[in-house]
C-alpha positions as CSV (number, residue, x, y, z in Angstrom):
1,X,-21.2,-19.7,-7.8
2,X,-19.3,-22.3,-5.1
3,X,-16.3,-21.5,-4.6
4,X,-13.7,-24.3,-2.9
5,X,-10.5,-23.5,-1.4
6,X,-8.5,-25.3,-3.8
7,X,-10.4,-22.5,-6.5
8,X,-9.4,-19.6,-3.8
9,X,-5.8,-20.5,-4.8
10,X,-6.0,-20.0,-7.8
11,X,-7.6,-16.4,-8.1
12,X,-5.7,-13.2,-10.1
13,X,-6.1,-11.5,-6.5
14,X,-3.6,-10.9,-3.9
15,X,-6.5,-13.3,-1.1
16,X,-6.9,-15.1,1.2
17,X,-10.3,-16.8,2.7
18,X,-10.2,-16.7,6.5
19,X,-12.2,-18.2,8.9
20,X,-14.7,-16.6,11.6
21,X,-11.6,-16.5,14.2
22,X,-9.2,-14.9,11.1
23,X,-7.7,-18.3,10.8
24,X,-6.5,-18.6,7.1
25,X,-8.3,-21.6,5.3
26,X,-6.4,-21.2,1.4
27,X,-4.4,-18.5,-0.1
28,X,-3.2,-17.3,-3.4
29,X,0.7,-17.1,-3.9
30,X,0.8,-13.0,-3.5
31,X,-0.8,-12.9,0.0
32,X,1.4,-12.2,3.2
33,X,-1.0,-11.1,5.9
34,X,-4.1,-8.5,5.5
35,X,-3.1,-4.9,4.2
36,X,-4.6,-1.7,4.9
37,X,-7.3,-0.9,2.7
38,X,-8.2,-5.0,2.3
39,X,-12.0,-5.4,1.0
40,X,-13.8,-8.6,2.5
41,X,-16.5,-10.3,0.7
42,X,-18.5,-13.0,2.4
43,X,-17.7,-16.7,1.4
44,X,-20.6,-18.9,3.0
45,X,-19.2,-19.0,6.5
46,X,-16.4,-17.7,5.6
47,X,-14.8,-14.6,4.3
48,X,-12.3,-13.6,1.0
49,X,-10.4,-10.9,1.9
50,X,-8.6,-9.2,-1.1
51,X,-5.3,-6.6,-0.8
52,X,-4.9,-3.8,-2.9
53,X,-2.4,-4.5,-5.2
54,X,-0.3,-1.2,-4.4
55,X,0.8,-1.5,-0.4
56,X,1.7,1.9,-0.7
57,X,-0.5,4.1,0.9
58,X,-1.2,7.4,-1.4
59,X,-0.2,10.6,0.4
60,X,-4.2,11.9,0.9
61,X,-4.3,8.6,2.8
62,X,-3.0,11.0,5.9
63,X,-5.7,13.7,5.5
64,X,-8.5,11.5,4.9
65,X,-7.6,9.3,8.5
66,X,-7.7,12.6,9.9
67,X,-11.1,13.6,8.4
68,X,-12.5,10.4,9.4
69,X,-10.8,11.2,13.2
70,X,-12.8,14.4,12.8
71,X,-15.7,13.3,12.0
72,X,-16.2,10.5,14.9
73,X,-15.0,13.4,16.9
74,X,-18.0,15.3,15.5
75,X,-20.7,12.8,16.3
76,X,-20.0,12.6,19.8
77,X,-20.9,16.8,19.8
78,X,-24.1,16.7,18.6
79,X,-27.5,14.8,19.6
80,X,-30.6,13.9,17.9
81,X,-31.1,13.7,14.4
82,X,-27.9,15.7,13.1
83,X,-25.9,13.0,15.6
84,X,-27.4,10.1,13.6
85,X,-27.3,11.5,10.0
86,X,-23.7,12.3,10.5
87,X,-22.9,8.5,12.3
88,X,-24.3,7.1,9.0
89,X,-21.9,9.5,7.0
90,X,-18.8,8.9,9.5
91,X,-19.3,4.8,9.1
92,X,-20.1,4.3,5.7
93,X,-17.0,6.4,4.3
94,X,-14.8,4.4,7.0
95,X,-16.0,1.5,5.1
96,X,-15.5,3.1,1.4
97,X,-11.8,3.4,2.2
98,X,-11.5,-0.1,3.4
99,X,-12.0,0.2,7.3
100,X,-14.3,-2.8,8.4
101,X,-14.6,-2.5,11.9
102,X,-18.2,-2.6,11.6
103,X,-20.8,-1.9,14.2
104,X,-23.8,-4.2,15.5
105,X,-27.2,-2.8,15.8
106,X,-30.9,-3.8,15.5
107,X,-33.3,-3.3,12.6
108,X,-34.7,-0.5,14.7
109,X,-31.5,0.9,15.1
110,X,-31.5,0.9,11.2
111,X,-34.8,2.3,10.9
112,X,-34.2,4.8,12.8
113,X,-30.8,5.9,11.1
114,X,-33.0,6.1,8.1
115,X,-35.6,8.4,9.4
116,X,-32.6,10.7,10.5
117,X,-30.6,10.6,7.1
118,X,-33.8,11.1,5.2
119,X,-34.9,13.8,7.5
120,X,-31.6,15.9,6.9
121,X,-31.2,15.8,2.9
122,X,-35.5,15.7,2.2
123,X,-38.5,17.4,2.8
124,X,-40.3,14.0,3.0
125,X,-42.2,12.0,5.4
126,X,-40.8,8.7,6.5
127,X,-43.7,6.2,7.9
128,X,-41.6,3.2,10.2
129,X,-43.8,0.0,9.9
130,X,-43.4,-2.1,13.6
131,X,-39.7,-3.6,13.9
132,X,-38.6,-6.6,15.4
133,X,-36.1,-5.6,18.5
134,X,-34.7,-8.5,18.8
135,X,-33.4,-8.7,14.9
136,X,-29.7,-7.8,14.7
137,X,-27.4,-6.1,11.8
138,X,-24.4,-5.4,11.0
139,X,-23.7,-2.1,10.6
140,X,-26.8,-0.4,10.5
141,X,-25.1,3.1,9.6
142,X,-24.2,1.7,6.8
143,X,-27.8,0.1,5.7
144,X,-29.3,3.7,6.4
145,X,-26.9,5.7,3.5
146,X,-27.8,2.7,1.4
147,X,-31.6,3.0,1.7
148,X,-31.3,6.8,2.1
149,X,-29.7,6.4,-1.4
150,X,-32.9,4.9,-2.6
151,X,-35.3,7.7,-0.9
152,X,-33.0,10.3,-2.6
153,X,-34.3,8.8,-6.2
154,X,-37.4,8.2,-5.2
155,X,-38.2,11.8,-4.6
156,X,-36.3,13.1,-7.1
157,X,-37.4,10.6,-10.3
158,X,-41.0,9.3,-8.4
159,X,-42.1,12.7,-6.9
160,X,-42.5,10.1,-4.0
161,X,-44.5,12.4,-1.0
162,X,-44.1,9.7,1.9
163,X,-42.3,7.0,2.1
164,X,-42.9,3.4,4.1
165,X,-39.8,1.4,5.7
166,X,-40.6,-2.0,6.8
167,X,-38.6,-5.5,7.8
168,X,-40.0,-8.2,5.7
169,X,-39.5,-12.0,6.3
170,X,-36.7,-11.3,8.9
171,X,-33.9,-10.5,6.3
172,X,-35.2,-7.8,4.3
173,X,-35.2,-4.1,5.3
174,X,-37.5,-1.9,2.4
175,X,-38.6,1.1,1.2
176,X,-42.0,1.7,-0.7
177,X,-43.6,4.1,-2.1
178,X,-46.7,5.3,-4.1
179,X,-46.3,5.7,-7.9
180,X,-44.6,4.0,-11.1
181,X,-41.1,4.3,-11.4
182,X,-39.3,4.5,-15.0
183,X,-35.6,3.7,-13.4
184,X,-36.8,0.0,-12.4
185,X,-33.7,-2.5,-11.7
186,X,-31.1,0.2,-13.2
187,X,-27.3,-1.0,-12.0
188,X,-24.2,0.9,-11.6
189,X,-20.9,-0.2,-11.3
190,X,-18.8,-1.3,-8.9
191,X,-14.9,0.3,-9.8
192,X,-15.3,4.4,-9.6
193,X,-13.8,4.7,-13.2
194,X,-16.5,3.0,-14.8
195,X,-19.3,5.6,-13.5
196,X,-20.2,9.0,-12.9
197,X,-22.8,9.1,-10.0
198,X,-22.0,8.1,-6.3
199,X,-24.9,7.2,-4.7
200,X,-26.2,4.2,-6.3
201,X,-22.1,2.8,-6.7
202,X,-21.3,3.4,-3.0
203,X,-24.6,1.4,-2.1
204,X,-23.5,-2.0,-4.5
205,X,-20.0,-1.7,-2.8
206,X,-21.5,-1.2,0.7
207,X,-23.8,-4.5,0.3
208,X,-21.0,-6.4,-1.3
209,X,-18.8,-5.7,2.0
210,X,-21.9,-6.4,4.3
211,X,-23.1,-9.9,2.5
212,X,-25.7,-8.2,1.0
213,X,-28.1,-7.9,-1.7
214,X,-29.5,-4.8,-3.1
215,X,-33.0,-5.0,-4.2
216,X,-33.3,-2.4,-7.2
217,X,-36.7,-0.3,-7.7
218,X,-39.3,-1.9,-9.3
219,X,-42.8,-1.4,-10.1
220,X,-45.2,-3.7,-8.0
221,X,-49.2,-4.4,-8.9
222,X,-50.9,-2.2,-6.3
223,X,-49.4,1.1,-7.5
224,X,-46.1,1.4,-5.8
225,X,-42.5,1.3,-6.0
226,X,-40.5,-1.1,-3.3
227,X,-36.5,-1.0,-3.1
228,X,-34.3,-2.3,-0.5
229,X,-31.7,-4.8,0.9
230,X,-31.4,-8.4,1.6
231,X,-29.3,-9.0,4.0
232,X,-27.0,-12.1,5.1
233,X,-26.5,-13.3,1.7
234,X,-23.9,-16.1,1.0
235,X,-23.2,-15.5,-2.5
236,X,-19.4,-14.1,-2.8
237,X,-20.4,-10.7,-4.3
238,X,-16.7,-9.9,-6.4
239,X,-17.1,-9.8,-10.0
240,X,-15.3,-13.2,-10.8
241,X,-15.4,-15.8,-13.8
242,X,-13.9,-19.1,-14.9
243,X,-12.8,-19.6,-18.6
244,X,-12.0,-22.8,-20.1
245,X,-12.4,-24.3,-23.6
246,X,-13.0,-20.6,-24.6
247,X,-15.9,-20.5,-22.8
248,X,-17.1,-19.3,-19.5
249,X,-17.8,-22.4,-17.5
250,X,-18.4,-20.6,-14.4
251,X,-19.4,-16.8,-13.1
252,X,-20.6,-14.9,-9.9
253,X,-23.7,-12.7,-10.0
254,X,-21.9,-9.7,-9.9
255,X,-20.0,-10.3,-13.0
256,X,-23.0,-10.7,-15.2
257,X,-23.8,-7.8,-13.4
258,X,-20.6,-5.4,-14.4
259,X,-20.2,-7.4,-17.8
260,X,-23.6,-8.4,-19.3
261,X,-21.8,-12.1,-19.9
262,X,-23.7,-15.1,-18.5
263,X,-22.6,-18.6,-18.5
264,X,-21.9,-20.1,-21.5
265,X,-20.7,-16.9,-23.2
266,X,-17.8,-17.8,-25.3
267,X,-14.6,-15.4,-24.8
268,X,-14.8,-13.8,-28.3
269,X,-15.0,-10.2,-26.9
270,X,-11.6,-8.7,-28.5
271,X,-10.2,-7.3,-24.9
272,X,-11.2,-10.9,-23.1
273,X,-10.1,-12.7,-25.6
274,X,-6.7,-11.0,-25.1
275,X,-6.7,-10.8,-21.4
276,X,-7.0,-15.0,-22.2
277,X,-4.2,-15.0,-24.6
278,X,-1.5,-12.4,-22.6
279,X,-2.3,-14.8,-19.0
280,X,-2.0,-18.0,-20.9
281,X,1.5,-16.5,-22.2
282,X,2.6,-16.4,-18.5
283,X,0.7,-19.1,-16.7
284,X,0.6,-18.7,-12.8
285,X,1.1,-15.1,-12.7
286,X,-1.3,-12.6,-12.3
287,X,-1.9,-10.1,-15.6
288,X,-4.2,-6.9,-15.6
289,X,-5.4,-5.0,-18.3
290,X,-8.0,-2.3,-18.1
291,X,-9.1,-2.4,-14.8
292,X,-9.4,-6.2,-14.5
293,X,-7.0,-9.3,-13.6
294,X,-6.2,-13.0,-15.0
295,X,-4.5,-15.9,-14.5
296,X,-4.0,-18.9,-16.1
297,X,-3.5,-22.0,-14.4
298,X,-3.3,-25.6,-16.8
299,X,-6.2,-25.2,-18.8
300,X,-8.8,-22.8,-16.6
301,X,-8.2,-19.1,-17.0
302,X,-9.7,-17.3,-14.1
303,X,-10.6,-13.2,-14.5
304,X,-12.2,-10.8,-11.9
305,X,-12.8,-7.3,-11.7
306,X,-10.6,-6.2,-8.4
307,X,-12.0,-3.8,-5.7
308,X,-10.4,-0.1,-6.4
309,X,-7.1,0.9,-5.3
310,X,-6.4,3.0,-2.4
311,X,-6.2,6.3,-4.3
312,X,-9.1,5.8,-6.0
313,X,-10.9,5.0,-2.9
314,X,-9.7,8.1,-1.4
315,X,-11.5,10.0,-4.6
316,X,-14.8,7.9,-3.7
317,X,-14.7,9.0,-0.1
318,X,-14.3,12.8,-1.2
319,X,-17.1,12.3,-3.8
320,X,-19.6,10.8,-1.3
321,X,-18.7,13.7,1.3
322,X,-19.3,16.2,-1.4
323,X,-22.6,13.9,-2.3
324,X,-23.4,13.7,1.2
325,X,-22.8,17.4,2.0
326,X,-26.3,17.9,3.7
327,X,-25.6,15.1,6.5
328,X,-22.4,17.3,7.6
329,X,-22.8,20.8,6.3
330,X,-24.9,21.6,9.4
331,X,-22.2,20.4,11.8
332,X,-21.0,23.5,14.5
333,X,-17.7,24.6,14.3
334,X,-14.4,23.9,14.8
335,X,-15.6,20.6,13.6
336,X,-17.2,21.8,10.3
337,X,-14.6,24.0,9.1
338,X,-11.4,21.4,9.8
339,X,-13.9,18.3,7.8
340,X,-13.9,21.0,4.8
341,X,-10.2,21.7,5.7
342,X,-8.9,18.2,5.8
343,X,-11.2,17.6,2.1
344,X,-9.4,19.9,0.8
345,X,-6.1,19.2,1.6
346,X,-6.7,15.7,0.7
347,X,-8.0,16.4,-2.5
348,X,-5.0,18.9,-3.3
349,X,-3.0,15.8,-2.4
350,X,-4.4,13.2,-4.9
351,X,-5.0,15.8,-7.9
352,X,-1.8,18.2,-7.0
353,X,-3.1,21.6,-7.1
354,X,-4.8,23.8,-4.4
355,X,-8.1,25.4,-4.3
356,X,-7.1,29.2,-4.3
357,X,-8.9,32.7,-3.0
358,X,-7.8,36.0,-4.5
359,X,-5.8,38.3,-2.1
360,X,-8.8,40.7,-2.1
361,X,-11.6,38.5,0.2
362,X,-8.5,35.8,1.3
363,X,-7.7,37.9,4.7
364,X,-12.0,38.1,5.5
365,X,-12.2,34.3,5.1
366,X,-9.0,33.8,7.1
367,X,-10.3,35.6,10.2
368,X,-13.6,34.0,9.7
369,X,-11.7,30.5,10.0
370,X,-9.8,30.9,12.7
371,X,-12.8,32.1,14.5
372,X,-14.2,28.9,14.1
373,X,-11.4,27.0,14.9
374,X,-10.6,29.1,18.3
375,X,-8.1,31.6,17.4
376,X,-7.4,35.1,16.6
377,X,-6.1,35.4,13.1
378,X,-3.0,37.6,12.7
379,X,-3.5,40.6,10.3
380,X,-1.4,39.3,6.8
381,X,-0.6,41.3,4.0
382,X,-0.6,39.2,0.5
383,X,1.9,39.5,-1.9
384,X,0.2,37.3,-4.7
385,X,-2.5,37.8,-6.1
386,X,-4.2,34.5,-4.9
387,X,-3.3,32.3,-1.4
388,X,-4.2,28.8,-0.9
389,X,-7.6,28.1,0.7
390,X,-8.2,30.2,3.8
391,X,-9.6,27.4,5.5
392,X,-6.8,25.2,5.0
393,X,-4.5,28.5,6.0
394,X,-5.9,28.5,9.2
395,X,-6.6,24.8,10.1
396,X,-2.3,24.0,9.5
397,X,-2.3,26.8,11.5
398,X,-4.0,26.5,14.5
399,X,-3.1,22.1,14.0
400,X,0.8,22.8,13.5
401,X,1.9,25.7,13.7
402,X,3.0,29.3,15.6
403,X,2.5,32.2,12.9
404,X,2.2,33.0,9.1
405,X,4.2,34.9,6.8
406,X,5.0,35.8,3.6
407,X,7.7,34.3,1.7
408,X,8.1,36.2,-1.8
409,X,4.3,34.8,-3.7
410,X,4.2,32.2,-0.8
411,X,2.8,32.1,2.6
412,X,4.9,29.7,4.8
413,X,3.7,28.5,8.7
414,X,6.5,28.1,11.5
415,X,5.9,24.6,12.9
416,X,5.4,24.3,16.7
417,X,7.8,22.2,17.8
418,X,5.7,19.2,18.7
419,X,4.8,19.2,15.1
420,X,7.0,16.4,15.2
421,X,6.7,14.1,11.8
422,X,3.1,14.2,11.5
423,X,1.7,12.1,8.2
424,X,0.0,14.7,7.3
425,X,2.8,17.3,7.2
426,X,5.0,14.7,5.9
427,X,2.4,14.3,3.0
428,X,2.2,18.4,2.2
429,X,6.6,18.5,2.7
430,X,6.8,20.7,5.8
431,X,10.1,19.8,7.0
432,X,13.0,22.2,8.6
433,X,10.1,23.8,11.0
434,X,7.9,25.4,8.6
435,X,5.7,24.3,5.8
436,X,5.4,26.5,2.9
437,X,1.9,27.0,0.8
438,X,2.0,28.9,-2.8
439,X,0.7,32.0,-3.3
């Protein structure tokens, strides 16, 4: 679908399409300047750049910049394979929470990545066909999760035993592999609520932010499987549609894509049909209902299905560490134990409850993570039955403070006093020098 600036003014979105300098072309009556957490999608030459709705940023939004800290900090201390599996990890959940400062790289940078990823999550051979050097990418950290995604499934559905990577018709990077595949051109969605799994989502979101394409498993007539990416795309890749007379006039690829609906569908699904009805009751504003956004302006009605918010983001990015596990879990300490640390407190921090150890293994695992991170542990008695995550215990501690102590059920940590007002203990309500964790 074109898309003219005089239509970019008119979209249920807090956007704006800016220019290759970040000069703004057209805007829609919400947007100030870029927010944290904005999600580009390429325009042509151009790029729409959409806010989250909520400015606020939720309170895991301070552990999960520190994990992300960690984690670049933890590629720079390892070489080889494990340095590259865990760059690809480190850029591509920067970009799931909205950080586009994207890297430039080569196709055999990519390839490579690939070969590492693969390497470190499967016990399966990876054959590099001859790259072009001279062909550039952006972000090639990113491409390699995204393809890795498709070698996961190929091994685990195909039984695939080697798989090829090649660069096809200078814009295509792909994976093939010998067999039939029964998951041919299966799609998942783009918003977290509307799926379970992580691998396949986090590679449609991925492409969308890096003008891409992904090229879905299919079944080809010499006996194999190819899947991959096309890359430098123009097509905007945001769910979006324009309704008028009741019908829909005009639609992106990605909307058929997350609703079935092609052009020419008429708006008698009962919660379009009402998403019509409750924007044309307040034309020029924006409405949102179940996940997705209207607004009506004279007779054209225009609907899109928003990137995620912040804190659902910040759910994404812990899913896809957890998913991901194998491309960190080898990582040496103290870097290991404060990326497990800093998940933890983050995900305490969007879901409101800790992950707790009873009192009789807690003081083991407490030594054991302080050991990791540096330090002696100080001998604690508990006087609950169960204490917040010995990990966590011991990162605040050797991160913030000077000693632990009971405190009735609760162990509280005496702040240094260049704790200052860190984020982070701002977020978790350490305040008067001390930060208190329930027993």
């Amino acid at each position: 679908m074109r898309l003219d600036l005089a239509d970019a003014e008119r979209l249920p979105l807090n956007s704006a399409v800016l220019d290759a300098t970040g000069a703004m072309l057209a805007r829609t009556p919400e947007w100030t300047d870029p927010l944290p957490g904005a999600a580009p999608y390429r325009l042509g030459a151009n790029q729409l750049v959409v806010n989250p709705f909520d400015p606020e940023a939720p309170p895991a939004r301070a552990a999960v910049d520190r994990l992300l800290r960690e984690l670049d900090t933890a590629v720079m201390a390892v070489q080889g394979d494990e340095q590259r599996a865990l760059a690809v990890l480190a850029a591509s959940l920067r970009l799931v929470v909205g950080r586009t400062a994207l890297n430039q790289g080569s196709v055999s940078d990519a390839m490579q990545l690939v070969k590492s990823a693969v390497a470190t999550r499967l016990a399966v051979e990876v054959q590099i066909d001859a790259a072009e050097p001279d062909s550039r990418l952006q972000s090639p950290e990113v491409i390699a999760l995204i393809l890795t995604q498709f070698a996961v499934n190929a091994t685990v559905h195909d039984h695939a035993g080697r798989l090829r990577l090649s660069w096809r018709d200078d814009c295509m990077l792909m994976l093939s592999w010998d067999g039939y595949t029964k998951t041919a051109g299966r799609v998942t969605a783009r918003s977290r609520g509307d799926r379970t799994r992580w691998g396949l989502g986090f590679s449609t979101v991925a492409a969308d932010a890096l003008g891409a394409v992904l090229l879905l498993p299919r079944n080809t007539e010499h006996d194999t499987v190819e899947a991959g990416l096309e890359i430098g795309v123009p097509r905007l890749a945001l769910p979006l549609a324009l309704i008028e007379d009741n019908q829909i006039t005009r639609l992106t690829t990605a909307w058929t894509q997350e609703t079935t609906q092609a052009l020419g569908t008429y708006a008698d699904d009962p919660s379009l049909r009402h998403m019509i009805d409750t924007a044309t009751a307040a034309p020029g504003t924006i409405v949102t209902l179940h996940g997705r956004t209207a607004r009506t302006t004279e007779n054209q009605t225009w609907i899109a299905i928003p990137p995620d918010d912040m804190t659902d983001r910040c759910r994404d990015l812990l899913h896809g560490l957890q998913h991901e596990r194998l491309l960190w879990n080898a990582t040496p300490d103290p870097y290991r134990t404060r990326i497990y640390a800093l998940a933890a407190i983050a995900q305490h921090l969007l879901e409101g409850s800790w992950n707790q150890f009873s009192a009789g293994p807690w003081q083991t695992a407490f030594a054991k993570a302080c050991g990791n991170l540096g330090t002696a542990a100080p001998t604690i008695r508990l006087a609950a039955l169960y204490a917040v995550d010995p990990n966590v215990c011991a990162y605040l501690l050797t991160s913030f403070g000077t000693h632990i102590r009971n405190a009735g059920d609760n162990l509280v940590i005496e702040l240094r006093d260049d704790a200052g007002d860190d984020p982070l203990l701002d977020a978790l309500g350490g305040g008067e020098g001390y930060l208190s964790l329930p027993g």
